[in-house]
LOSE-532121 format. One line per 2 residues: for each residue x, y, z of C-alpha. Coordinates in Angstrom, 1 decimal. Last residue first. Example, Ala and Ser with C-alpha at 12.3 -4.5 7.8 and 13.67 -1.06 7.14 Angstrom:
2
13.7 -1.1 7.1; 12.3 -4.5 7.8
***
This chain:
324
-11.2 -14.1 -11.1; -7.4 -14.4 -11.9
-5.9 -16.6 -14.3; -2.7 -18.4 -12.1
0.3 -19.3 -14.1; 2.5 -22.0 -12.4
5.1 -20.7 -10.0; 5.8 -24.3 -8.3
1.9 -24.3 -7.1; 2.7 -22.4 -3.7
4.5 -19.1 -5.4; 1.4 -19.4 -7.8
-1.1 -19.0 -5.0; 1.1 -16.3 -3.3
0.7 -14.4 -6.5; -3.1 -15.2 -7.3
-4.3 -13.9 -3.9; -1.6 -10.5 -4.5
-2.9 -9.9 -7.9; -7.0 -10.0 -6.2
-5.7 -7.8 -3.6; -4.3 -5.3 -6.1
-7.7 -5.5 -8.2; -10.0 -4.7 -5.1
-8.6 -1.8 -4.0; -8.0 -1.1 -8.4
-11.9 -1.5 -8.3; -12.6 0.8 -5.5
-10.1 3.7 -6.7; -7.0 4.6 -5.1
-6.9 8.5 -5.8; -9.1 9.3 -2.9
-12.0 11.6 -4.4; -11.7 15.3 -4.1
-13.6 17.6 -1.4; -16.5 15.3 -0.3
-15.6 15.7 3.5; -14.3 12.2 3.7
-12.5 12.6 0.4; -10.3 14.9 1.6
-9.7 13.5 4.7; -8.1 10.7 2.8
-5.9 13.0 0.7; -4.6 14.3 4.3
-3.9 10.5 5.2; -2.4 10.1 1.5
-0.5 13.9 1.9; 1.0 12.6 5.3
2.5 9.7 4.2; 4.1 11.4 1.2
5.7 13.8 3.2; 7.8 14.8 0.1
12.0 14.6 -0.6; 13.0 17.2 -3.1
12.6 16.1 -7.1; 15.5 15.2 -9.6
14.6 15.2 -13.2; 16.5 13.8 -16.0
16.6 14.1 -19.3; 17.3 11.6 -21.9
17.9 11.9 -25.6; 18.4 8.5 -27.1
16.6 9.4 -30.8; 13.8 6.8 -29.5
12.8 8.9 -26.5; 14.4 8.3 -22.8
12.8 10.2 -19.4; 14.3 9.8 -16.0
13.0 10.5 -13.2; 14.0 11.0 -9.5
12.7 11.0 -6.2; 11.3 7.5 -5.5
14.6 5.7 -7.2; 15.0 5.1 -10.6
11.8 6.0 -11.4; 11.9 5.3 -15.5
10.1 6.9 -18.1; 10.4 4.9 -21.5
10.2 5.4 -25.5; 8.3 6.2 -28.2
6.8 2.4 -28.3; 6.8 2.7 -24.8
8.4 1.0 -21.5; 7.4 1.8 -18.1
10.1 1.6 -15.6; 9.3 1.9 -11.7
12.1 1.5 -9.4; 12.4 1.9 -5.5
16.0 0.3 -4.3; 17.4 0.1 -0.7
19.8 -3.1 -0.4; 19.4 -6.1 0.2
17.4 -8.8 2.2; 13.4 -8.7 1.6
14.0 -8.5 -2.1; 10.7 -7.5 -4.3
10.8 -8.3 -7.8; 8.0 -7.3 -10.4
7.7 -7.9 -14.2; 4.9 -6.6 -16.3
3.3 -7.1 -19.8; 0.2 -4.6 -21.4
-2.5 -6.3 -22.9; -4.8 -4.4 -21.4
-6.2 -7.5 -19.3; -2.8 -7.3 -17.5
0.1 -10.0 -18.3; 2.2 -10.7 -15.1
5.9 -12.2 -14.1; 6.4 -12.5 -10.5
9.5 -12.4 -8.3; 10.3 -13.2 -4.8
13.4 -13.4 -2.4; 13.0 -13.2 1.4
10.1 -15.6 2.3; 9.7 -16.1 5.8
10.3 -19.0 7.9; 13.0 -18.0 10.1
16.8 -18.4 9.4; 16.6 -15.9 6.7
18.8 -16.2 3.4; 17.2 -17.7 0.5
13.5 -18.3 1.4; 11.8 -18.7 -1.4
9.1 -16.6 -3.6; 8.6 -17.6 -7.2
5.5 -16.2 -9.3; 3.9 -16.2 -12.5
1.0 -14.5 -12.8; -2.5 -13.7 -14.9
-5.3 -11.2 -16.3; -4.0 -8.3 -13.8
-6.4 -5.1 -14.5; -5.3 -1.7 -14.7
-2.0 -0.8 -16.9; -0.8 2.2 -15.2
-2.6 2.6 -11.8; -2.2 -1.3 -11.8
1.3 -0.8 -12.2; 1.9 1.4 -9.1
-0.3 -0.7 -7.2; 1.8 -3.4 -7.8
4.7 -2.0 -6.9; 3.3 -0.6 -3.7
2.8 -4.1 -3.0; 6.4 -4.8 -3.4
7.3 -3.5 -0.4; 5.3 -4.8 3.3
3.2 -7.5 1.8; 5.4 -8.0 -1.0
8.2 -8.6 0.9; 8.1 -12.5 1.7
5.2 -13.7 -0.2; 3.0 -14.1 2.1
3.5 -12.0 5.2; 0.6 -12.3 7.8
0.8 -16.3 7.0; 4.3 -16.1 7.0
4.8 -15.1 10.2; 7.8 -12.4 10.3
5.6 -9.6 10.5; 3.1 -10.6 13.1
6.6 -11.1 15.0; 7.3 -14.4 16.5
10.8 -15.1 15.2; 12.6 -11.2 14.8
12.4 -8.7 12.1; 15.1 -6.4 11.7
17.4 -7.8 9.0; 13.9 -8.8 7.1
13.8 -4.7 6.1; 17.0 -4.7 4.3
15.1 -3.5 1.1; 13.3 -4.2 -1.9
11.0 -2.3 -4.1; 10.9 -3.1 -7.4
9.3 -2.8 -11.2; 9.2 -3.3 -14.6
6.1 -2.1 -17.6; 5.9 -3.0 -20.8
3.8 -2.1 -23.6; 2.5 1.4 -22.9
1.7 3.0 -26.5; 3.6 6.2 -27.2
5.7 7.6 -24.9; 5.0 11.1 -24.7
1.5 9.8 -25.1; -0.2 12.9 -22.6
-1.2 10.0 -19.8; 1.5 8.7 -19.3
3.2 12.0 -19.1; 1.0 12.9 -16.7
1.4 9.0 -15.0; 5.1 10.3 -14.8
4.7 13.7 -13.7; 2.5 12.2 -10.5
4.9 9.2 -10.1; 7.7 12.0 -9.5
5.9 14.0 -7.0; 5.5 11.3 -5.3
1.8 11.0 -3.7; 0.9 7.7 -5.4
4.1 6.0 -3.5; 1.6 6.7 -0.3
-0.3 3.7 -1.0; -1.7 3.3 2.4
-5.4 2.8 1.6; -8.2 5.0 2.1
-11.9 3.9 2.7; -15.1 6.0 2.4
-18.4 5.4 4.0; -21.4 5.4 2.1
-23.3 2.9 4.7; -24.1 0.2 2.5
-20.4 1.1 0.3; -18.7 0.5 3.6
-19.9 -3.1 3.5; -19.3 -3.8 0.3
-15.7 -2.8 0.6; -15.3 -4.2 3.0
-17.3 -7.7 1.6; -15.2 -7.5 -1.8
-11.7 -7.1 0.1; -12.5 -10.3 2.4
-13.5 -11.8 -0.9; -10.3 -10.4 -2.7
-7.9 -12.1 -0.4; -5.1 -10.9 2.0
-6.8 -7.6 3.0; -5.9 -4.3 2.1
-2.2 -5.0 1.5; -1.5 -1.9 2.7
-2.7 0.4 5.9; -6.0 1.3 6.1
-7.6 4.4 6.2; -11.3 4.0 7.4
-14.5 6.0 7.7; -16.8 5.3 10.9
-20.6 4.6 10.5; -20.5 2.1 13.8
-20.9 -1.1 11.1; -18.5 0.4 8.9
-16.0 0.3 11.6; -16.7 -3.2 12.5
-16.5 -4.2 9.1; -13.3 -2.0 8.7
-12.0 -4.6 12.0; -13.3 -7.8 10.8
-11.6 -7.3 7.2; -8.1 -5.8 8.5
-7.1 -8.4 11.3; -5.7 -11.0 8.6
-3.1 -7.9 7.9; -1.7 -7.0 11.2
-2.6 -3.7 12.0; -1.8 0.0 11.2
-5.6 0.5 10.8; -6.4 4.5 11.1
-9.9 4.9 12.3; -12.3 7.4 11.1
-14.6 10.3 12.6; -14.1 9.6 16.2
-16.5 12.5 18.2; -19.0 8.8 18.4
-16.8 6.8 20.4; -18.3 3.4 20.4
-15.6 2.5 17.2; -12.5 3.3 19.3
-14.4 1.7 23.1; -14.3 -1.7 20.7
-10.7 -1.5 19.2; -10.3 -1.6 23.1
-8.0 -0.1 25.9; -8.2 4.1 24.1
-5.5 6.2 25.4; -6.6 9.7 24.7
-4.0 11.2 23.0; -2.3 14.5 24.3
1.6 13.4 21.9; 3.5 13.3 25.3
0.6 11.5 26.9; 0.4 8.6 23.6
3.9 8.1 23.6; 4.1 7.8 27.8
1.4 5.4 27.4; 2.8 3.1 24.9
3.1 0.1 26.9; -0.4 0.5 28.0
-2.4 0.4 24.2; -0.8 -3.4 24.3
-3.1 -4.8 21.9; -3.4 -1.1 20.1
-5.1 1.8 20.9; -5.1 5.7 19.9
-6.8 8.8 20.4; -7.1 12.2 19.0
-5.7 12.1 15.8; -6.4 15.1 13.5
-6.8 15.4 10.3; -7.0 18.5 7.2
-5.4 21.1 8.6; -2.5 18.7 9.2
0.6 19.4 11.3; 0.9 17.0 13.7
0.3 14.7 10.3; 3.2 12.7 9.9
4.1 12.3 13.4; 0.7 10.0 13.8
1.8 8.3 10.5; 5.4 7.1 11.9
4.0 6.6 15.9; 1.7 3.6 13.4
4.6 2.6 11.5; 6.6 2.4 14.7
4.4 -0.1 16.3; 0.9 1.6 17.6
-2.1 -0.1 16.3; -5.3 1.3 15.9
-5.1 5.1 15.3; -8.3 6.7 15.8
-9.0 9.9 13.5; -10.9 13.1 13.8
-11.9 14.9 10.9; -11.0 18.7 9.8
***
């Protein structure tokens, strides 16, 4: 069992703590955010110890690991802190917003052999797991395409003056808060992003956020992608990799679908999973040297480095961008 620090406490943050009051695996004891006193009524029904500063968090040494559920440009001074005061760190997704503030994290929790977690928790469905198997196994032959989306009604609720709804925390409109998962996704599959296309415009909002952005990619493999992430409709997870046996799509985060050549399909339906929890309980795992996260250091570093070169694009009038 470790003990965590939650930093930041909107409803993503109250989301993860309720995720794991069960856990074997890791416990929070604490919490603090930049108004740690609105929430004290949350943190005494839950028996936290309100914490007032990031800064008491990391001096605390019964804290194992902090839990970053904080605006993004915070990310890369706060796990450098961490690492600095020998604590682990989960934090939530993108990483960073560029791949040099990713490189020097994860550089500098490397120095002290500290591990890091990222919020990924799509890696934890049931279904991904059988699809990367069958991945994996060639049921499909060679991987030569692969689409995918998340989008949502999310924007509907954000407000003018919100970390979230500044587009400097957000570039990109959803990709920061959706389609990132998407990417990750992919990378898992294909690895490396050699270039992208990308448009992202504000369609619909009357604040200055992006709500409507797509991207085309080629990976280093070889292998082709597309990815659209919608900040104003409807619900939709999809993940659809494409073989030259046929393709496995997620259509939708519980279900999959597999298609051969001769057109027979099956169809699998799975039962909804606590996939937040298992990613801060597969965390703790690696803490205590049980089984490595399943986000690897170089894909960390590879998703931020495919979300640098997709806002880039998005602000040269969707040229291709080579990455690094």
């Amino acid at each position: 069992m470790i003990n965590a620090a939650m930093i930041g406490l909107g409803w993503w943050g109250k989301h993860s703590i309720d995720s794991i009051k069960m856990s074997e695996k890791i416990k929070i004891t604490g919490a603090c955010s930049r108004n740690t006193e609105n929430h004290k009524d949350f943190l005494s029904e839950n028996g936290l110890h309100l914490y007032k500063t990031y800064q008491e968090v990391l001096n605390d040494k019964s804290i194992d690991a902090v839990i970053l559920t904080t605006p993004h440009s915070m990310h890369a001074e706060q796990i450098i802190a961490a690492a600095e005061h020998d604590k682990h760190v989960f934090a939530e997704k993108p990483l960073t917003l560029t791949k040099a503030d990713a490189v020097r994290c994860l550089d500098a929790l490397k120095k002290k052999n500290l591990k890091l977690g990222i919020g990924f928790s799509r890696r934890f469905q049931p279904a991904y797991l059988d699809l990367m198997n069958m991945v994996k196994d060639g049921e499909i032959g060679q991987v030569l395409h692969i689409e995918g989306e998340q989008s949502g009604p999310s924007a509907y609720k954000l407000k003018d003056g919100m970390w979230r709804a500044k587009k400097e925390e957000s570039p990109g409109g959803a990709m920061a808060a959706r389609g990132t998962h998407v990417m990750d996704a992919m990378i898992s599959i294909a690895g490396e992003v050699d270039r992208i296309s990308c448009i992202s415009e504000r369609r619909v909002l009357d604040f200055d956020l992006d709500d409507t952005t797509s991207m085309m990619m080629k990976f280093k493999s070889g292998i082709s992608g597309y990815l659209g992430t919608i900040y104003v409709t409807a619900d939709i997870w999809r993940l659809h990799v494409y073989g030259s046996k046929g393709y496995l799509l997620m259509d939708a985060e519980t279900r999959l679908i597999k298609k051969t050549l001769d057109n027979k399909e099956s169809v699998k339906d799975y039962p909804p999973t606590n996939i937040v929890g298992l990613a801060l309980e597969a965390f703790a795992d690696d803490v205590e040297g049980k089984k490595a996260f399943p986000v690897t250091s170089e894909e960390a570093i590879y998703g931020v480095a495919a979300f640098e070169a997709m806002v880039k694009s998005a602000q040269n009038e969707y040229e291709w961008v080579k990455l690094d």
